[in-house]
C-alpha positions as CSV (number, residue, x, y, z in Angstrom):
1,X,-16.7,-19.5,-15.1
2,X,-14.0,-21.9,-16.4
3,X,-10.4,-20.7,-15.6
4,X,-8.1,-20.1,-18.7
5,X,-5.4,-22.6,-19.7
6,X,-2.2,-21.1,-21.1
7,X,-1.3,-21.8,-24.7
8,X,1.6,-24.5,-24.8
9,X,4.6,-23.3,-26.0
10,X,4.9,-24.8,-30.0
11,X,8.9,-26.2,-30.2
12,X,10.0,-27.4,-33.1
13,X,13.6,-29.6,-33.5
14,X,15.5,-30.0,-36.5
15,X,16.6,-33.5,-36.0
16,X,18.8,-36.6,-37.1
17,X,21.1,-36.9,-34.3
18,X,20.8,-38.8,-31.3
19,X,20.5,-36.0,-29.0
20,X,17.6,-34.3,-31.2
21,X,16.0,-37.9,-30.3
22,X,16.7,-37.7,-26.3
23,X,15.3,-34.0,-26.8
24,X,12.1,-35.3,-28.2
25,X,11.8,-38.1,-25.5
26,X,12.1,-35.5,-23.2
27,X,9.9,-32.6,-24.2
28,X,7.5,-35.8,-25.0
29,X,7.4,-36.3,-21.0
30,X,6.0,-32.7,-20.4
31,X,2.3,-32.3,-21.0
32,X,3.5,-27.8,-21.1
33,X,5.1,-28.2,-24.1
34,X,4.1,-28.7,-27.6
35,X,7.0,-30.1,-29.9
36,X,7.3,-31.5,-33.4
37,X,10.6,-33.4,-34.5
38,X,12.3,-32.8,-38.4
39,X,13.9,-35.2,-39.9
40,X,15.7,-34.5,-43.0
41,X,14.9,-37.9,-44.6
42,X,18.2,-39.5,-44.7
43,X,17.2,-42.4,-43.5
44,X,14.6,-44.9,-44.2
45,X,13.3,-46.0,-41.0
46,X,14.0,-43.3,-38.0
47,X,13.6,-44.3,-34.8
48,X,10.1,-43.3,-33.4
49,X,9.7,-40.3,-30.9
50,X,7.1,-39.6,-28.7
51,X,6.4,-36.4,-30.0
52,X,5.0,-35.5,-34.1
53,X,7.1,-36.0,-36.6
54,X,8.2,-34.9,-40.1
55,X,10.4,-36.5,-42.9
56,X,11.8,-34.0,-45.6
57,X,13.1,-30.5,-46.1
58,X,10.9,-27.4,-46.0
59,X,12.5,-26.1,-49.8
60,X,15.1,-23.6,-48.5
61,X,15.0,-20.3,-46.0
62,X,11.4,-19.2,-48.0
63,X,9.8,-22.5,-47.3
64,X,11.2,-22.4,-43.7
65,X,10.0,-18.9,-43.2
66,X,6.2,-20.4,-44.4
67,X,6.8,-23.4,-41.5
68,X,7.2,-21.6,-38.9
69,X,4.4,-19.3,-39.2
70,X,1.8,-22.0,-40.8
71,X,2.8,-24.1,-37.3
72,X,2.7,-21.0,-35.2
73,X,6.3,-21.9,-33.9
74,X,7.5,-20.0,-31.0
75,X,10.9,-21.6,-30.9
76,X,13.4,-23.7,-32.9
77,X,16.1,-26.1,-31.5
78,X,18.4,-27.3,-34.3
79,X,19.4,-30.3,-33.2
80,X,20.8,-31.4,-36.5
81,X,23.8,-33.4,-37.6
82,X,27.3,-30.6,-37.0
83,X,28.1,-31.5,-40.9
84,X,24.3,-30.3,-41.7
85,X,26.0,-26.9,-42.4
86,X,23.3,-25.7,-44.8
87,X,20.2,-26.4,-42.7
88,X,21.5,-24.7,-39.8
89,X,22.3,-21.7,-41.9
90,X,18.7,-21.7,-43.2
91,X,17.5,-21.9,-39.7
92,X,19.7,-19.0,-38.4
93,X,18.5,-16.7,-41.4
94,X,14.8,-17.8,-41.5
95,X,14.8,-17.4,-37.3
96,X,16.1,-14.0,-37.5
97,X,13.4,-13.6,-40.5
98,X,10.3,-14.2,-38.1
99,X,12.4,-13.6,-34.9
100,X,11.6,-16.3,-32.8
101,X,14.1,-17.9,-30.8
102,X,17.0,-20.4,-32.2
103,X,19.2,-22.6,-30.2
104,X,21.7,-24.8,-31.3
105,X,22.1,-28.4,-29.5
106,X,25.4,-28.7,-30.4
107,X,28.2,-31.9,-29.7
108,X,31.4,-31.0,-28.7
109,X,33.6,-32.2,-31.1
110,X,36.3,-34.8,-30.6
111,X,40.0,-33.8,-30.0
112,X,43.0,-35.8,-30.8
113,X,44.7,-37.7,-27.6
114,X,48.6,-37.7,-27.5
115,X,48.1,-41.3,-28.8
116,X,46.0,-40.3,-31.6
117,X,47.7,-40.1,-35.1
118,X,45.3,-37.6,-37.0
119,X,45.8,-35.6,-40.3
120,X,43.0,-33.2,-39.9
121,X,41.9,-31.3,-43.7
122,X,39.0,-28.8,-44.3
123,X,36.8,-30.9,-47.1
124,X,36.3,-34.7,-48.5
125,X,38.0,-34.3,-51.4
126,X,41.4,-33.3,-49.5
127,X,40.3,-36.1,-47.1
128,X,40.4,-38.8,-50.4
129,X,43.7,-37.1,-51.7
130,X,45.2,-37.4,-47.8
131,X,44.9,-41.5,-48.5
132,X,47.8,-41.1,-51.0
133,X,48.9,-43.1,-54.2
134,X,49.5,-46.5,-53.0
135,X,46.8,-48.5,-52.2
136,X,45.1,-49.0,-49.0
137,X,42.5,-50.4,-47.2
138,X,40.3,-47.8,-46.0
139,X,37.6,-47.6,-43.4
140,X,35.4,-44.9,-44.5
141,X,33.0,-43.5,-41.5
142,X,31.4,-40.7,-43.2
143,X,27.9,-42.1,-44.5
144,X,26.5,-42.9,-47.8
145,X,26.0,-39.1,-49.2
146,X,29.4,-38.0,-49.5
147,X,31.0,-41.5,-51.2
148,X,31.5,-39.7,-54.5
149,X,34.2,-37.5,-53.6
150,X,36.2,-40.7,-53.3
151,X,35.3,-42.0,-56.4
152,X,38.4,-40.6,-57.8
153,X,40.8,-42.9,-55.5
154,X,39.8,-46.0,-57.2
155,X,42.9,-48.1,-56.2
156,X,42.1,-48.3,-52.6
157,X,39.6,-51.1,-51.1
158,X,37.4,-48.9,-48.8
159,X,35.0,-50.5,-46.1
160,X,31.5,-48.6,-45.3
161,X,29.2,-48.6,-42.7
162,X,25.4,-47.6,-43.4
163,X,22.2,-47.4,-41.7
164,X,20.1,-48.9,-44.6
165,X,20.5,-51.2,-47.0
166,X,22.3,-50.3,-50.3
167,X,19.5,-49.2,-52.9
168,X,21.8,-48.6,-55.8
169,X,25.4,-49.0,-56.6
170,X,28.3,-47.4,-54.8
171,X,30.3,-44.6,-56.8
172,X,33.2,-46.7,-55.3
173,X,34.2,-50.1,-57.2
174,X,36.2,-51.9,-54.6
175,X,34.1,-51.5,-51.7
176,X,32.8,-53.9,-48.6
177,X,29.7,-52.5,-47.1
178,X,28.1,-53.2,-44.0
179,X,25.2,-52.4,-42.5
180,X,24.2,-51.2,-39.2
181,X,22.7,-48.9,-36.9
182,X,24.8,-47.1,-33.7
183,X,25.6,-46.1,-31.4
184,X,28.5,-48.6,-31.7
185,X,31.1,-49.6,-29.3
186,X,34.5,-50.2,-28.7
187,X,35.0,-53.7,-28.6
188,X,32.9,-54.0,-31.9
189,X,34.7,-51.6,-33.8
190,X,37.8,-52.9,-33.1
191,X,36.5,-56.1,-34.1
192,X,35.2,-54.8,-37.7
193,X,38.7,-53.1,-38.6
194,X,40.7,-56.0,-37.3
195,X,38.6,-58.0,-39.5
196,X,38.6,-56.1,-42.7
197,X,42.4,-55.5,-42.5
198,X,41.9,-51.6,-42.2
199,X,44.9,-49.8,-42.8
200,X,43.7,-45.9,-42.6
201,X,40.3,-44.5,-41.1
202,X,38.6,-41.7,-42.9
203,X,35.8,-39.7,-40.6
204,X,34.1,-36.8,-40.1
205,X,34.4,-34.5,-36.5
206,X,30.8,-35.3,-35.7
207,X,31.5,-35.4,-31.9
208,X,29.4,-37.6,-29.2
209,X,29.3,-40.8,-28.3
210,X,27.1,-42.3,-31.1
211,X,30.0,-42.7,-33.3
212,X,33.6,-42.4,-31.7
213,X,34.1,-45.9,-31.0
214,X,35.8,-46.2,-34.2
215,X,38.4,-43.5,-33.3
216,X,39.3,-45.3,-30.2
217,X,39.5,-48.1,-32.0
218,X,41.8,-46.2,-34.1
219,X,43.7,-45.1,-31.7
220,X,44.3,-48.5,-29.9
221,X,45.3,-50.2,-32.9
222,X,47.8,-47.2,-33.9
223,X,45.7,-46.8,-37.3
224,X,46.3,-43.0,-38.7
225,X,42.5,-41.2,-39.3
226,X,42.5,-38.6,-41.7
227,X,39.6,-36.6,-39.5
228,X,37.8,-33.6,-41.7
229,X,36.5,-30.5,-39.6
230,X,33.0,-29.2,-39.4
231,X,31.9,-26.7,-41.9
232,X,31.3,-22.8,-40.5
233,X,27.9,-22.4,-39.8
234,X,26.5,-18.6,-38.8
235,X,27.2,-17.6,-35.4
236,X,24.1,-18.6,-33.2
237,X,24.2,-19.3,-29.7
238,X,24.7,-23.5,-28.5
239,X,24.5,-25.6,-25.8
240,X,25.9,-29.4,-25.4
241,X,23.6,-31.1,-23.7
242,X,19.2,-31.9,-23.6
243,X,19.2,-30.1,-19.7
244,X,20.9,-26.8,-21.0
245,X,18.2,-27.1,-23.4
246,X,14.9,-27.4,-21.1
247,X,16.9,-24.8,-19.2
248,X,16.3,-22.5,-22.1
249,X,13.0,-23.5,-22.7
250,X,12.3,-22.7,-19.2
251,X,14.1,-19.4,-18.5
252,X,12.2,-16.7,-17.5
253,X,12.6,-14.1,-20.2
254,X,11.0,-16.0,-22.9
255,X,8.6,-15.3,-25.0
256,X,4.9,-16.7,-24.1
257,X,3.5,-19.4,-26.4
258,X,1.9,-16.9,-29.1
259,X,4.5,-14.2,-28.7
260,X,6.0,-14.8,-31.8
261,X,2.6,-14.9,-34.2
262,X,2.3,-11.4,-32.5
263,X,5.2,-10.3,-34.2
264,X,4.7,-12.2,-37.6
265,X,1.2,-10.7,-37.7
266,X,-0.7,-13.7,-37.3
């Protein structure tokens, strides 16, 4: 009589940040474990994982809901970007739906040194008024989506850094774009505001490493950032780092692989 082999555990990560892609290198190392990776389809070419993969949205909480239970998930890590305010809601609201397990793997976000010289504002369109009249010349580290809501500042010479090549044509009509894939460093960011004469640094709280080399950068060459906070998301509970996380995974109180189909009813 062959023994019985316990069901791996089905994980599913909502990606697009670095750490969703350790998390997937990781859980892609452990033969117990079952885990697909989400990517919202931002950008062109991901990195590959060793894990399955996805590229697009699921069509709100509903079409969320329909994942999950289609894929027989048992538990959801939302390792997505801190700024991805609207996924992460949908995955708090379609968790509790189906009630399987949610954890958040969540940066810490960056604070301001004493040599820091921050104006911190709630959205991007108090971020483009914060820039002020005159003009500038403006480092803009906040991706290609949210461009628009600068649009309205035309009088400024803005530099931009993206991961893939430009497509179409930037809502921005003085504008130097370059393009290139982090995590960046230091000395090279440095380098690329020296260069471009950078007078004022726009960016998002995003937190890591990936990205923060332009805020010491920044800070070293006494530039002032105009830094805009993360959006609320629902209360759900977080960790900051890929260990807590296979700590979770591993704790002894959760559910067995198939626990959560027995409370969907599949």
């Amino acid at each position: 009589m062959g023994s019985l082999t316990a069901p791996r555990p089905r994980i599913l990560i909502l990606g697009g940040t670095t750490e969703a892609r350790r998390l997937a290198e990781v859980l892609g190392r452990d033969p117990g474990i079952d885990a697909v990776l989400s990517y919202a389809g931002r950008t062109e070419s991901p990195l590959p994982v060793p894990i399955p993969w996805r590229v697009g949205g699921f069509g709100g909480i509903g079409g969320l809901i329909d994942y999950l239970r289609a894929e027989r998930i048992d538990r959801v890590v939302d390792a997505t970007h801190p700024f991805a305010a609207q996924m992460s809601a949908h995955a708090v609201a379609a968790c509790a739906a189906v009630k399987i397990p949610l954890l958040a793997l969540e940066r810490a976000p960056w604070r301001a040194g004493e040599d820091d010289r921050w104006s911190e504002v709630d959205t991007l369109e108090e971020a483009a008024d914060a820039l002020g009249a005159d003009p500038k010349r403006v480092f803009l580290g906040i991706g290609r989506l949210h461009l628009a809501a600068f649009a309205r500042n035309p009088q400024h010479d803005y530099l931009v850094r993206l991961v893939d090549p430009l497509r179409e044509d930037l809502p921005l009509p003085r504008v130097e774009v370059v393009v290139a894939r982090g995590p960046f460093d230091l000395a090279g960011d440095r380098a690329l505001l020296e260069r471009h004469g950078t007078e004022i640094v726009v960016a998002k709280n995003a937190g890591g490493t990936a990205a923060v080399a332009k805020i010491l950068a920044a800070r070293e060459l006494a530039l002032p950032v105009v830094m805009v906070r993360r959006p609320r998301i629902p209360e759900r509970p977080s960790v900051d780092s890929v260990a807590a996380v296979m700590e979770w995974l591993a704790h002894d109180d959760a559910p067995a692989a198939g626990a959560a189909d027995a409370e969907r009813g599949v």
